[in-house]
N, CA, C and O atoms as CSV, one atom per row, in Angstrom:
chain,resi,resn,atom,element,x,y,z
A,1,UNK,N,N,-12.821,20.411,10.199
A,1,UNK,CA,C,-12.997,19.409,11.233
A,1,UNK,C,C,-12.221,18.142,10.857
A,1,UNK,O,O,-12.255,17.845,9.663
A,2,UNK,N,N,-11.649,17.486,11.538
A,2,UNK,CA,C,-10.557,16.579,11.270
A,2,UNK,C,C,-11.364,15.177,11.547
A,2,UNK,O,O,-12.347,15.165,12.289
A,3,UNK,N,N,-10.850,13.930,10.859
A,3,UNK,CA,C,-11.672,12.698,10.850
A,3,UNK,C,C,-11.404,11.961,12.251
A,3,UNK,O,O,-10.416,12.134,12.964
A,4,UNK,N,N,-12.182,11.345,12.430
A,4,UNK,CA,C,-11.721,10.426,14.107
A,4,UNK,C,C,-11.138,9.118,13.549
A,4,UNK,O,O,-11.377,8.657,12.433
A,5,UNK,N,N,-10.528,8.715,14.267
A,5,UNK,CA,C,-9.712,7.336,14.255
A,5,UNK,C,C,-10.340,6.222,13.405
A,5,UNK,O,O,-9.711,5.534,12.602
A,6,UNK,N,N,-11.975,6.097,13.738
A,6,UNK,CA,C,-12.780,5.128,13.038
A,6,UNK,C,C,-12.815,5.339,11.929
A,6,UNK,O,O,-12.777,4.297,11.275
A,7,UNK,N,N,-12.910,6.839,10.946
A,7,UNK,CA,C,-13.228,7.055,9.611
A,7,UNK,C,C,-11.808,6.827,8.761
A,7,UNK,O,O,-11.853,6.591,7.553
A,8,UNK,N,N,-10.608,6.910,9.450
A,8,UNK,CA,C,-9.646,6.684,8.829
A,8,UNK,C,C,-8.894,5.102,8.522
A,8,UNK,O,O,-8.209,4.717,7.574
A,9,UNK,N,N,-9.347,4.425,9.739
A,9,UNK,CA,C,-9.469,3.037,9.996
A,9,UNK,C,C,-10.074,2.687,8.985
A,9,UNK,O,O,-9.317,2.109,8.205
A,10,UNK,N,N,-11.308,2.786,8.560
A,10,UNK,CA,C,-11.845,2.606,7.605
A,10,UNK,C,C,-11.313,2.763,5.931
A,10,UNK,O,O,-11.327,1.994,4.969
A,11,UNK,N,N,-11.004,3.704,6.072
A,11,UNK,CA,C,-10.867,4.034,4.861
A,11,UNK,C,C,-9.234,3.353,4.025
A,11,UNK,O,O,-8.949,3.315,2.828
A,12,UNK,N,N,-8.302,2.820,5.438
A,12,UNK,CA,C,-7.257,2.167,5.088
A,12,UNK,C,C,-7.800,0.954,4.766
A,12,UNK,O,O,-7.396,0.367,3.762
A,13,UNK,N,N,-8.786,0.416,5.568
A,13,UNK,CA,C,-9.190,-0.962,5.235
A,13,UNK,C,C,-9.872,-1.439,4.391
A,13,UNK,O,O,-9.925,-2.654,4.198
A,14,UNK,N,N,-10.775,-0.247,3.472
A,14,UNK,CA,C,-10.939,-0.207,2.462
A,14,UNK,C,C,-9.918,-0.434,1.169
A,14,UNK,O,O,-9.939,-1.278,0.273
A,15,UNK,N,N,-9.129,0.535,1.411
A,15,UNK,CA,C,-7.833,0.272,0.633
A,15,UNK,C,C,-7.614,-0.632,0.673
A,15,UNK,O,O,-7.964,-1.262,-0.324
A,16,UNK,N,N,-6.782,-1.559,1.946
A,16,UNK,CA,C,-6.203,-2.348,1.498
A,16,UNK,C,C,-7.307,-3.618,1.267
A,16,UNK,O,O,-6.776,-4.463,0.547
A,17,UNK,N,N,-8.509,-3.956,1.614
A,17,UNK,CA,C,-9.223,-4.808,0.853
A,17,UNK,C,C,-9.266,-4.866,-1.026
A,17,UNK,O,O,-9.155,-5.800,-1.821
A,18,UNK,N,N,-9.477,-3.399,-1.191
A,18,UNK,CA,C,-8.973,-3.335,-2.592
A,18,UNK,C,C,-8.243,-4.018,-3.561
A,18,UNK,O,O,-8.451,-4.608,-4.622
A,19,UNK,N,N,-6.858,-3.590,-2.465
A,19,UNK,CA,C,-5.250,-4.480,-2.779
A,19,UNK,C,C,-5.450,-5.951,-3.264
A,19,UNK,O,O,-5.227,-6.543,-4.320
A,20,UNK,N,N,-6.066,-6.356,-1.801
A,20,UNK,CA,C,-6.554,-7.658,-1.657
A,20,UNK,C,C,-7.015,-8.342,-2.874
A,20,UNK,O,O,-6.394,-9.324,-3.281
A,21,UNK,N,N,-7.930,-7.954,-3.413
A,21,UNK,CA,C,-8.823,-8.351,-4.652
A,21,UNK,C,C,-8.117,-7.768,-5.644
A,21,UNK,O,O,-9.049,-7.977,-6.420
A,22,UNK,N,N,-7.145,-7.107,-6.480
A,22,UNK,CA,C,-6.188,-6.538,-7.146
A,22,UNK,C,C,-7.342,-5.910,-7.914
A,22,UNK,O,O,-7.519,-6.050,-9.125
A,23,UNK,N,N,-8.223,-5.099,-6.964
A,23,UNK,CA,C,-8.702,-3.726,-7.989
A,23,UNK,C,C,-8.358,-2.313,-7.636
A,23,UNK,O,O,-8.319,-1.496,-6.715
A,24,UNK,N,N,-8.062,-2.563,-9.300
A,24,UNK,CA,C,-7.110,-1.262,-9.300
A,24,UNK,C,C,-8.006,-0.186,-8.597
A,24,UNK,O,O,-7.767,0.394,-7.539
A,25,UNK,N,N,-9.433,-0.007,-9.682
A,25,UNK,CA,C,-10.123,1.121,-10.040
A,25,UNK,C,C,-10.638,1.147,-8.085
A,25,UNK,O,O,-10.837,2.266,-7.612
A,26,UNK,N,N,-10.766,0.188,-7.352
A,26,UNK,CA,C,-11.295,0.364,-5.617
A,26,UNK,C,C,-10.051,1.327,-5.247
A,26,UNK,O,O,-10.213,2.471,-4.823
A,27,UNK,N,N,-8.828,0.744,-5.454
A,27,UNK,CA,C,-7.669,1.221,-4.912
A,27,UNK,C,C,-7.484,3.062,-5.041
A,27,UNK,O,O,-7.185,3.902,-4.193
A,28,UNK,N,N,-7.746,3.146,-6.195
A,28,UNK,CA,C,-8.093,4.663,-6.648
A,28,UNK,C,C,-8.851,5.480,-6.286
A,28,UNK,O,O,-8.507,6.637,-6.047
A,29,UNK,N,N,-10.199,4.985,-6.159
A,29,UNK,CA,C,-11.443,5.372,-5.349
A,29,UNK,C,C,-10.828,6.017,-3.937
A,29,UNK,O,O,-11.129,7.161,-3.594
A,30,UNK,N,N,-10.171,5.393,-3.360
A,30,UNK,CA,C,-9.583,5.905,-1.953
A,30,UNK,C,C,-8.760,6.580,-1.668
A,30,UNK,O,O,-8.500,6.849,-0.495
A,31,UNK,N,N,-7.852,7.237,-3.111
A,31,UNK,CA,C,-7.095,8.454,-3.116
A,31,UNK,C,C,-7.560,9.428,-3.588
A,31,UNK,O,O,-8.208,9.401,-4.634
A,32,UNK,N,N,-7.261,10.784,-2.727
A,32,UNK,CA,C,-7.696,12.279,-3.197
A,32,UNK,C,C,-6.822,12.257,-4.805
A,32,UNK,O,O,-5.806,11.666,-5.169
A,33,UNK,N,N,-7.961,13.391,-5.648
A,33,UNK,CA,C,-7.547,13.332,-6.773
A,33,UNK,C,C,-5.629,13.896,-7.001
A,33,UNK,O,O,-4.774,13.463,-7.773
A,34,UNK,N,N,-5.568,14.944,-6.000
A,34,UNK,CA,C,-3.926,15.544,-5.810
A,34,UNK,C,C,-3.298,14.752,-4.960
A,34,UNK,O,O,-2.552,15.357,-4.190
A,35,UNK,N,N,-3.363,13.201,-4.792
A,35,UNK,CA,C,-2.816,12.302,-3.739
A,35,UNK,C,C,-0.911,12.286,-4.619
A,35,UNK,O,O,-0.592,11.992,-5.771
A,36,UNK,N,N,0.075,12.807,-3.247
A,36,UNK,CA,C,0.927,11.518,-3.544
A,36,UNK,C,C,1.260,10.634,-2.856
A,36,UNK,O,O,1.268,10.656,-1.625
A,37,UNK,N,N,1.551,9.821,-3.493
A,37,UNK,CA,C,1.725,8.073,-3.468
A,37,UNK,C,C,2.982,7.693,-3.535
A,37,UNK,O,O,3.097,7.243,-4.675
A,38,UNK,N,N,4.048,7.600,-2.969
A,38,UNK,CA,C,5.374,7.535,-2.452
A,38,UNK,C,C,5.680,6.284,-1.923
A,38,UNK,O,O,5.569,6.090,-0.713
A,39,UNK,N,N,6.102,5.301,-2.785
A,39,UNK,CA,C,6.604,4.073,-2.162
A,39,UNK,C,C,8.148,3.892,-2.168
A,39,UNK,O,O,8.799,3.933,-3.212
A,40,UNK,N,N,8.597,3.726,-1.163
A,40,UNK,CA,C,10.116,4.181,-0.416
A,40,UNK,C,C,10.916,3.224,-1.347
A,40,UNK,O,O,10.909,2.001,-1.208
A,41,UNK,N,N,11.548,3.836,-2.229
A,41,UNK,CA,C,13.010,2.462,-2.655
A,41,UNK,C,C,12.356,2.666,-4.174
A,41,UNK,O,O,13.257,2.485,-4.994
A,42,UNK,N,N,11.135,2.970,-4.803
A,42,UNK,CA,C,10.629,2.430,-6.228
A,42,UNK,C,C,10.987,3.673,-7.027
A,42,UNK,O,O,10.934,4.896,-6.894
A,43,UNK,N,N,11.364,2.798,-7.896
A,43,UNK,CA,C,12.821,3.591,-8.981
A,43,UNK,C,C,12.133,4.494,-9.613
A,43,UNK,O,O,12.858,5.255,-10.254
A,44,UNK,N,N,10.361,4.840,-9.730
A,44,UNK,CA,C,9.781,6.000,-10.413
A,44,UNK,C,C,9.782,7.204,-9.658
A,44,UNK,O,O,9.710,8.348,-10.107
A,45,UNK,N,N,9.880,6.812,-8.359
A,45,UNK,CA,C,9.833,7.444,-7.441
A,45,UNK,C,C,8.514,8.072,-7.195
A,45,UNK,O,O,7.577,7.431,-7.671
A,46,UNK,N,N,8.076,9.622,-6.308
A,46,UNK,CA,C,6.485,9.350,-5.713
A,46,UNK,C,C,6.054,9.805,-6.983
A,46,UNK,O,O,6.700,10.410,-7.838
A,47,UNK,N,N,4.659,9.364,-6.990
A,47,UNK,CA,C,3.396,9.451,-8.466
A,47,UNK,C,C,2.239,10.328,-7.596
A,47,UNK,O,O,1.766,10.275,-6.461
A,48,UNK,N,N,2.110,10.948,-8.488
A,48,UNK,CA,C,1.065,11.900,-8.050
A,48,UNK,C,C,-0.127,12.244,-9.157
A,48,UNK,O,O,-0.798,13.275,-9.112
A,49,UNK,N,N,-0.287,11.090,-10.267
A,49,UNK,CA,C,-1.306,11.157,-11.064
A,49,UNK,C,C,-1.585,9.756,-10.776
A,49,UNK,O,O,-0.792,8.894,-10.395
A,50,UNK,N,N,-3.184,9.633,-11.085
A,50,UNK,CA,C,-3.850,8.391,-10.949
A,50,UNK,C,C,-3.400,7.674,-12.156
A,50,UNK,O,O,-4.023,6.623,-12.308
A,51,UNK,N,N,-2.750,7.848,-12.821
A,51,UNK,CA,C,-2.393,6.811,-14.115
A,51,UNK,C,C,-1.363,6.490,-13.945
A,51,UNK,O,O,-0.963,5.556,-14.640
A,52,UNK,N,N,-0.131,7.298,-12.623
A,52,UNK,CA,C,0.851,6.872,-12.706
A,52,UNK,C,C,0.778,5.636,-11.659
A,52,UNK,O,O,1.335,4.541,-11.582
A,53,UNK,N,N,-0.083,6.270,-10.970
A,53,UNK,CA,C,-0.337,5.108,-9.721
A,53,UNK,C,C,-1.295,3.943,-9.999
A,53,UNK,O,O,-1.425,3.145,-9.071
A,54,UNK,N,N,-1.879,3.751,-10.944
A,54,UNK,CA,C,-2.890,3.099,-11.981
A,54,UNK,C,C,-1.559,2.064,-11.857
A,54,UNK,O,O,-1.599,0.998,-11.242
A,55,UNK,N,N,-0.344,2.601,-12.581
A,55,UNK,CA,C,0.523,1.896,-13.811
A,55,UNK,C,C,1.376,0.903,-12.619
A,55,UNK,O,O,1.563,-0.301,-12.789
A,56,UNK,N,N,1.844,1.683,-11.386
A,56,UNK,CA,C,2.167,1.136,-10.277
A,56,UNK,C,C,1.530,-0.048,-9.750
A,56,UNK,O,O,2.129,-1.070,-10.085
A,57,UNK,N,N,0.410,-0.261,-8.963
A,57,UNK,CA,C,-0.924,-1.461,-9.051
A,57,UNK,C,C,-0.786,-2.423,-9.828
A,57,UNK,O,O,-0.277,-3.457,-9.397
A,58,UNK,N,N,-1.190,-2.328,-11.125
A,58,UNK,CA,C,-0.593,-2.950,-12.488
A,58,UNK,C,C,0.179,-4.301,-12.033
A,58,UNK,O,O,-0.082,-5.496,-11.899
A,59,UNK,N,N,1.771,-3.032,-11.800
A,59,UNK,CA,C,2.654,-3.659,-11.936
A,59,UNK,C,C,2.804,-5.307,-10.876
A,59,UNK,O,O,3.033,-6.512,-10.982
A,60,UNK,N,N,2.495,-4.280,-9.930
A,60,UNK,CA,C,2.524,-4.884,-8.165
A,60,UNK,C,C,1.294,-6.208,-8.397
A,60,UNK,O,O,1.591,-7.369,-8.115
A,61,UNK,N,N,0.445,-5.979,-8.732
A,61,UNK,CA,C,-0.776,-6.907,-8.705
A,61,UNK,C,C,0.057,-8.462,-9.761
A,61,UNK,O,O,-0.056,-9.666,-9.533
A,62,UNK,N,N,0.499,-8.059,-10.398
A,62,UNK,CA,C,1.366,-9.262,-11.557
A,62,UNK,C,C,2.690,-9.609,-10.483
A,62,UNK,O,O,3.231,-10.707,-10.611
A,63,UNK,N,N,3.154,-8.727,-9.510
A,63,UNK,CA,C,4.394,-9.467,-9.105
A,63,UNK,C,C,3.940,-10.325,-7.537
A,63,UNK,O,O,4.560,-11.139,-6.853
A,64,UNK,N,N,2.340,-9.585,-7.366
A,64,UNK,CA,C,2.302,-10.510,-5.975
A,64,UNK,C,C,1.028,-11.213,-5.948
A,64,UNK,O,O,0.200,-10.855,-6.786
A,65,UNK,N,N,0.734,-12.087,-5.193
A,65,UNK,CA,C,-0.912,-12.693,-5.339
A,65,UNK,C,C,-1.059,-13.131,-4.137
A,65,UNK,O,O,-0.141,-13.575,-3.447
A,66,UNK,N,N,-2.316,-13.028,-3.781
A,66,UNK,CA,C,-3.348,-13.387,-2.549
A,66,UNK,C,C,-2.964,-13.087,-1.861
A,66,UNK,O,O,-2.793,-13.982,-1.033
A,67,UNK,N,N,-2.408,-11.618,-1.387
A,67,UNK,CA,C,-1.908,-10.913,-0.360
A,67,UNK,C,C,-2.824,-10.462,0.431
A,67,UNK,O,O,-3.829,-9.949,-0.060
A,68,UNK,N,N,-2.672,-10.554,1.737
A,68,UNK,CA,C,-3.573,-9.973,2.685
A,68,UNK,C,C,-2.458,-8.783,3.701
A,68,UNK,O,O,-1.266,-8.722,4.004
A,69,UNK,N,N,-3.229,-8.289,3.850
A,69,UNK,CA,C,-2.552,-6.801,4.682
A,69,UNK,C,C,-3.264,-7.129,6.677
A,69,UNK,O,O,-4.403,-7.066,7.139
A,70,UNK,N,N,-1.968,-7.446,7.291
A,70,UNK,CA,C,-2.743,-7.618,8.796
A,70,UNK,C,C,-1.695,-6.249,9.594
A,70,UNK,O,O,-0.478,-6.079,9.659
A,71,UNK,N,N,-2.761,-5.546,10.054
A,71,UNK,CA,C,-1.878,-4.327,10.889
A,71,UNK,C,C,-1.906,-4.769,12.492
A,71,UNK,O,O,-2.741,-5.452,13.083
A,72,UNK,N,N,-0.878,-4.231,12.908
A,72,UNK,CA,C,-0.158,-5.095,14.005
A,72,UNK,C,C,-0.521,-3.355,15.168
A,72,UNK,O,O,-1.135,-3.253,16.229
A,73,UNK,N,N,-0.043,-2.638,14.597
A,73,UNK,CA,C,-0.390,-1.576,15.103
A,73,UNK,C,C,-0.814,-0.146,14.346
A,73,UNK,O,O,-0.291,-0.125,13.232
A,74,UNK,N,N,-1.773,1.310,14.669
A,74,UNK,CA,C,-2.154,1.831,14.450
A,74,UNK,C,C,-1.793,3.264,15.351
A,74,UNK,O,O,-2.074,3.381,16.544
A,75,UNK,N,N,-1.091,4.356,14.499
A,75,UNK,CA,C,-1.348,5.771,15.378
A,75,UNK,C,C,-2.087,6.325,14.640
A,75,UNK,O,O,-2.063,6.119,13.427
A,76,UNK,N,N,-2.947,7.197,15.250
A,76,UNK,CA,C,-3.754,8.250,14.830
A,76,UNK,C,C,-3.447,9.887,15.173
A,76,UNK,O,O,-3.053,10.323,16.255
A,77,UNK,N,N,-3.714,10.596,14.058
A,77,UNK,CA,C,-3.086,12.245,14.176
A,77,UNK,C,C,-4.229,13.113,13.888
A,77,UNK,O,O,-5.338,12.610,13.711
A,78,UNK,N,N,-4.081,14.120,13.839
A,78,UNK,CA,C,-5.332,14.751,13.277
A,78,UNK,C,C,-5.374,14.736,11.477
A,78,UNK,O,O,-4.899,15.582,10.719
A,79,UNK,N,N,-5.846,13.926,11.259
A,79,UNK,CA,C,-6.434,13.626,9.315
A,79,UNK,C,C,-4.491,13.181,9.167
A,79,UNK,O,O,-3.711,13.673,8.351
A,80,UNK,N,N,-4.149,12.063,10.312
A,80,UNK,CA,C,-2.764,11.332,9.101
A,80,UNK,C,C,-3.191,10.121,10.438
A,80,UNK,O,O,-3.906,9.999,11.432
A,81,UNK,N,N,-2.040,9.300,9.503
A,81,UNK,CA,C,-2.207,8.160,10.446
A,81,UNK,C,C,-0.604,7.524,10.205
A,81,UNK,O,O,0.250,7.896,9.400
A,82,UNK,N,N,-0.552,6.381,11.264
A,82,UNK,CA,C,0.758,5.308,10.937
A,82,UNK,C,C,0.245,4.269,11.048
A,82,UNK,O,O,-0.504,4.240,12.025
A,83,UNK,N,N,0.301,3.117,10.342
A,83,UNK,CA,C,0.128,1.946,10.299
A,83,UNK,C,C,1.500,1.141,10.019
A,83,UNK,O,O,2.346,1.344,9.149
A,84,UNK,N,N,1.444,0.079,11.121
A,84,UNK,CA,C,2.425,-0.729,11.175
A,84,UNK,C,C,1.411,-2.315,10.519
A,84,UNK,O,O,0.284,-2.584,10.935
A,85,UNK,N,N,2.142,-3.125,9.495
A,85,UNK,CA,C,1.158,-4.247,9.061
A,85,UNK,C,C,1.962,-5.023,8.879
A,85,UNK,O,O,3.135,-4.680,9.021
A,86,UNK,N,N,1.677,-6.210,8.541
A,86,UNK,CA,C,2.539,-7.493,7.660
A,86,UNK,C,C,1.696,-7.642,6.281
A,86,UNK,O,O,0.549,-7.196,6.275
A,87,UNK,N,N,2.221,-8.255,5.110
A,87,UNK,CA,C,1.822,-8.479,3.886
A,87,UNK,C,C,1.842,-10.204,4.282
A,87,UNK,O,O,2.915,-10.573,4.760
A,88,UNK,N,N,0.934,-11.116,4.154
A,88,UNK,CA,C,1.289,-12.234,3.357
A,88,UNK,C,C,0.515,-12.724,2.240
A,88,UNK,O,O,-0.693,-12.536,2.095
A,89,UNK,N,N,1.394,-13.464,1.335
A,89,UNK,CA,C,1.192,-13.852,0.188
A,89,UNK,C,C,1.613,-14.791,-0.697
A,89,UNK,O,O,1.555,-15.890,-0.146
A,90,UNK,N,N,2.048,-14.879,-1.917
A,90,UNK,CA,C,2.660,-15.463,-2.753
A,90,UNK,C,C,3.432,-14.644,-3.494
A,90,UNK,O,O,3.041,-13.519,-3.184
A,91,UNK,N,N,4.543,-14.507,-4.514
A,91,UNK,CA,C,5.141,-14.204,-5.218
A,91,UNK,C,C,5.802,-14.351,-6.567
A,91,UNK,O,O,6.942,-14.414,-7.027
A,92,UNK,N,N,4.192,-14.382,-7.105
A,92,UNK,CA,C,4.111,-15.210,-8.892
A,92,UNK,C,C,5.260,-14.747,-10.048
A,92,UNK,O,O,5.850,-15.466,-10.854
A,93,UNK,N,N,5.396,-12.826,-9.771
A,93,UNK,CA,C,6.301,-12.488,-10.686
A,93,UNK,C,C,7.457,-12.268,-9.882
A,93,UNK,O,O,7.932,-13.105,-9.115
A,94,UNK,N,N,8.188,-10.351,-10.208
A,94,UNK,CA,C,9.580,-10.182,-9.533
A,94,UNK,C,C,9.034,-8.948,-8.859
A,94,UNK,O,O,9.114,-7.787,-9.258
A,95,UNK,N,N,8.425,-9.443,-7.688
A,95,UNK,CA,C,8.684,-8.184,-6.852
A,95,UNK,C,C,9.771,-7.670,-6.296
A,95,UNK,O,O,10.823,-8.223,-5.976
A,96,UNK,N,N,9.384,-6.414,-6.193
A,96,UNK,CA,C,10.726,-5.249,-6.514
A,96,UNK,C,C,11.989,-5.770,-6.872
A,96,UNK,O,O,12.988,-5.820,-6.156
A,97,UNK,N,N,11.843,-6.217,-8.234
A,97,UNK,CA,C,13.041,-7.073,-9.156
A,97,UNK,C,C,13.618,-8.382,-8.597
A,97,UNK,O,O,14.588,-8.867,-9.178
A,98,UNK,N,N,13.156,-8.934,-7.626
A,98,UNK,CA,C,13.289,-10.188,-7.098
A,98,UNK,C,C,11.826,-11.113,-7.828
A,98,UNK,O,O,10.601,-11.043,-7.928
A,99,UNK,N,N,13.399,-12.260,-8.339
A,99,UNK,CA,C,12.335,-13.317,-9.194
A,99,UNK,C,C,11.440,-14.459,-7.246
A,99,UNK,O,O,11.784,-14.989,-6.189
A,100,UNK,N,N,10.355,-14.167,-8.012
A,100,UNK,CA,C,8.873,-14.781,-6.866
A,100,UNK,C,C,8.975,-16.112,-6.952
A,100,UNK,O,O,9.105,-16.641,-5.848
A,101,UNK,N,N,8.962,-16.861,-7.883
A,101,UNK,CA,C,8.966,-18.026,-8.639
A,101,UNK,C,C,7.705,-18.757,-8.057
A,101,UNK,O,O,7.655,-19.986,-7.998
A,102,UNK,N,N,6.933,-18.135,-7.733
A,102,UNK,CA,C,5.766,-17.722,-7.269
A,102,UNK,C,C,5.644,-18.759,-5.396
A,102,UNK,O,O,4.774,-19.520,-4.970
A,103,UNK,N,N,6.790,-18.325,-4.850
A,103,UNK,CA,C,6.727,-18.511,-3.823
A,103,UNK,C,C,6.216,-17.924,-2.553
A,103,UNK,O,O,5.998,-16.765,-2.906
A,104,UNK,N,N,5.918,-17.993,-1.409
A,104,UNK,CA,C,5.226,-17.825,-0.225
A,104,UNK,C,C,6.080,-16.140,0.230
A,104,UNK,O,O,7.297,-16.116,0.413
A,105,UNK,N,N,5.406,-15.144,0.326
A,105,UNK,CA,C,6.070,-14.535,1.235
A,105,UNK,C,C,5.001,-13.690,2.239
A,105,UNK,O,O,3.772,-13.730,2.196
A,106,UNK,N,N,6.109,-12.687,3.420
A,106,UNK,CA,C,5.885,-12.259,4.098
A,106,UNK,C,C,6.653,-11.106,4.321
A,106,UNK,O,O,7.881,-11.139,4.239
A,107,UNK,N,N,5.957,-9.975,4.627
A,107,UNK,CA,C,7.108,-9.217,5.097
A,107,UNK,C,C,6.390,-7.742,5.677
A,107,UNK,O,O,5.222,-7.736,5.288
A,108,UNK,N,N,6.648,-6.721,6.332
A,108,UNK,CA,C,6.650,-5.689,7.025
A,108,UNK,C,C,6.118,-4.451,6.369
A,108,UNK,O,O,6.849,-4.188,5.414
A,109,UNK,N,N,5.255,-3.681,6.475
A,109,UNK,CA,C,4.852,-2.483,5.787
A,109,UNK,C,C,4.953,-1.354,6.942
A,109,UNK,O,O,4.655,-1.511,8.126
A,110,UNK,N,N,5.325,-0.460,6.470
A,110,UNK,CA,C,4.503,1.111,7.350
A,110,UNK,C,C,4.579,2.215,6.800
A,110,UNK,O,O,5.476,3.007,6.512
A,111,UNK,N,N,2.986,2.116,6.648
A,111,UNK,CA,C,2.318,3.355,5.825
A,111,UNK,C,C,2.193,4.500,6.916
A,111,UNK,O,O,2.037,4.476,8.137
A,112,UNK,N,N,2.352,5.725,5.782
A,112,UNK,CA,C,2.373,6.645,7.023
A,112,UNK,C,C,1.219,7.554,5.762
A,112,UNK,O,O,1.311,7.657,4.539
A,113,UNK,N,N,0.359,7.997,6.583
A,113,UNK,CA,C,-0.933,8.185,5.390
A,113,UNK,C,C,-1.392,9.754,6.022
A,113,UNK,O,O,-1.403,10.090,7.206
A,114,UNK,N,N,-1.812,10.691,4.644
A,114,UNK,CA,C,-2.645,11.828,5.291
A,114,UNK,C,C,-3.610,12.281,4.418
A,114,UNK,O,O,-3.590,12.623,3.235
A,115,UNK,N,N,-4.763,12.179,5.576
A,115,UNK,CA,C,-6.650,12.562,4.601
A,115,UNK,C,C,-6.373,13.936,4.259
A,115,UNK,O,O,-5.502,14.731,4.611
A,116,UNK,N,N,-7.377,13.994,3.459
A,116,UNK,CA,C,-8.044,15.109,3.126
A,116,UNK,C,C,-9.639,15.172,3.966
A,116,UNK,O,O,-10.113,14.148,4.457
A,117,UNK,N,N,-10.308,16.430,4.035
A,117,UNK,CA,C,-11.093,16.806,4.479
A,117,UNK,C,C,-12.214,15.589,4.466
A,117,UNK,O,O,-12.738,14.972,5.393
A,118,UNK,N,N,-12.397,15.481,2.722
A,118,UNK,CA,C,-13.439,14.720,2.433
A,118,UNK,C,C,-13.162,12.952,2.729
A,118,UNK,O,O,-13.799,12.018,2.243
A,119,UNK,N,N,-11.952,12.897,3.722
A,119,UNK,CA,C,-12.011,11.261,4.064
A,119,UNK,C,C,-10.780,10.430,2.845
A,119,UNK,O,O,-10.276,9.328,3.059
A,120,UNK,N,N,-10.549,11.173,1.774
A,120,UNK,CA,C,-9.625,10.438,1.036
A,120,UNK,C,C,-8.263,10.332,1.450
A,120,UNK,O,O,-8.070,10.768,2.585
A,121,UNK,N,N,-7.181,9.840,0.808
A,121,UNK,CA,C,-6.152,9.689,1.163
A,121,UNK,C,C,-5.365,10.180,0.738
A,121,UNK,O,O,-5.189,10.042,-0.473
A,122,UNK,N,N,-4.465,11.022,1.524
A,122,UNK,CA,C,-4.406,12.728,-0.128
A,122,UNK,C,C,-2.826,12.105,0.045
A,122,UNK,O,O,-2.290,12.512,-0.986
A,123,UNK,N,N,-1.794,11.332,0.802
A,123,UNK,CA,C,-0.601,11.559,0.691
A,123,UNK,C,C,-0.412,9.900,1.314
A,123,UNK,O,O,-0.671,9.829,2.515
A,124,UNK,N,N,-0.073,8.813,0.774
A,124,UNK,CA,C,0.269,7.441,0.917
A,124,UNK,C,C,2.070,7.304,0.736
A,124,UNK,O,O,2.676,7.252,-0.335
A,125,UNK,N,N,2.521,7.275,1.792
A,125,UNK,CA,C,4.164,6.837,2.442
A,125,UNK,C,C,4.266,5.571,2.449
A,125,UNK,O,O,3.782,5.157,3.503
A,126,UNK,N,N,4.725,4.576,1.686
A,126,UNK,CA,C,5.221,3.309,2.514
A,126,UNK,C,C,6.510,2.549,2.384
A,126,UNK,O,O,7.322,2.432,1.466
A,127,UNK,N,N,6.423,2.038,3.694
A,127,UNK,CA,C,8.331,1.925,3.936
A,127,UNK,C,C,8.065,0.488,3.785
A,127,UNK,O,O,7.264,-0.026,4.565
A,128,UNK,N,N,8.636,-0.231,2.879
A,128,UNK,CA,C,8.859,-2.126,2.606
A,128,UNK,C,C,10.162,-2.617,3.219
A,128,UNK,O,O,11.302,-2.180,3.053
A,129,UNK,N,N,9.698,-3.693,4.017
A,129,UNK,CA,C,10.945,-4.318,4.253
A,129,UNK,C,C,11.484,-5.282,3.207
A,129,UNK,O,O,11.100,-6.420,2.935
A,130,UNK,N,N,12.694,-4.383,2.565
A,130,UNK,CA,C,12.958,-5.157,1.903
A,130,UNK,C,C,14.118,-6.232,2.011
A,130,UNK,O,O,14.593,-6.967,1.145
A,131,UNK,N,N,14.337,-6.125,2.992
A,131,UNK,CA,C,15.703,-6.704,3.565
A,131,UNK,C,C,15.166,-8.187,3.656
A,131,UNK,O,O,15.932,-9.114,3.393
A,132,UNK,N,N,13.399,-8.500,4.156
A,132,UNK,CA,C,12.808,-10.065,4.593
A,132,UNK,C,C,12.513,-9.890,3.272
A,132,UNK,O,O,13.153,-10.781,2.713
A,133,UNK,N,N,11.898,-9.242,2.409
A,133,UNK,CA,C,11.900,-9.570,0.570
A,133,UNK,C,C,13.344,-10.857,0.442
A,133,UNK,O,O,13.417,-12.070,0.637
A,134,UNK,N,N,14.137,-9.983,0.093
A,134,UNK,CA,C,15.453,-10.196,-0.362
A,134,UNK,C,C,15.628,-11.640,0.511
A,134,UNK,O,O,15.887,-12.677,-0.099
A,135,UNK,N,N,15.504,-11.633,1.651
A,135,UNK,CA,C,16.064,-12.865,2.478
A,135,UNK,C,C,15.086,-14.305,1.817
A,135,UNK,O,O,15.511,-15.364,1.355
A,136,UNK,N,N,13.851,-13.893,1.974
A,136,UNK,CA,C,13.401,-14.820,1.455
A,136,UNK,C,C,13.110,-15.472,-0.158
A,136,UNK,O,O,13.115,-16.636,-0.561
A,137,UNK,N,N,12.903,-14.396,-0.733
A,137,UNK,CA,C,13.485,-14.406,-2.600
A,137,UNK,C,C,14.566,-14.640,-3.258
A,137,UNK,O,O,14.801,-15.111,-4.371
A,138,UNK,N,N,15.355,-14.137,-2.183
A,138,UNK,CA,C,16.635,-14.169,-3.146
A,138,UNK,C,C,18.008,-14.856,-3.215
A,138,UNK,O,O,18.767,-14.625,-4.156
């Protein structure tokens, strides 16, 4: 039986509240244990162990601060979803190798996400704009 729109809604917004508060161990909680985690452009390329994606978080949580995740739009599939969002924040370290100097940013996400049975998040896609990164960092 496949999740309805609300349980998956949820369970992104869980996530990204997680983000929000830079916990790791919430962030984890919300991926299936065989999740991969595929962030478009990152030089490890996709992680498919929780330690690799542990190590990812980590990283991300030191290069950005007080980020909030606002989704602009939402599709729903049977157990996947698309989310279209904005990030804003600050930029204390070098996200994605751009020095932050811990300045203001903003910029574009779209996750393209697919559950598992039990509600987790067995496969996390996301496409960064990095082009408004770069414009405004760099």
């Amino acid at each position: 039986m496949g999740l309805t729109p609300a349980q998956m809604d949820a369970k992104l917004d869980a996530h990204f509240g997680f983000e929000a508060a830079d916990d790791v161990e919430g962030v984890l909680a919300t991926l299936a244990r065989d999740v991969e985690h595929d962030i478009v452009g990152w030089p490890a390329g996709p992680a498919r162990s929780h330690a690799d994606i542990r190590a990812f978080y980590e990283a991300l949580f030191a290069d950005l601060a007080d980020g909030k995740v606002t989704s602009t739009r939402r599709l729903h599939g049977d157990n996947f979803m698309v989310d279209d969002s904005v990030w804003r924040g600050t930029a204390p370290g070098r996200p994605f190798g751009i020095e932050g100097k811990g300045r203001p940013l903003e910029f574009r996400l779209l996750h393209v996400l697919e559950f598992d049975d039990s509600g987790d998040i067995s496969r996390e896609n996301v496409w960064i704009d990095l082009a408004a990164i770069q414009a405004q960092l760099g």
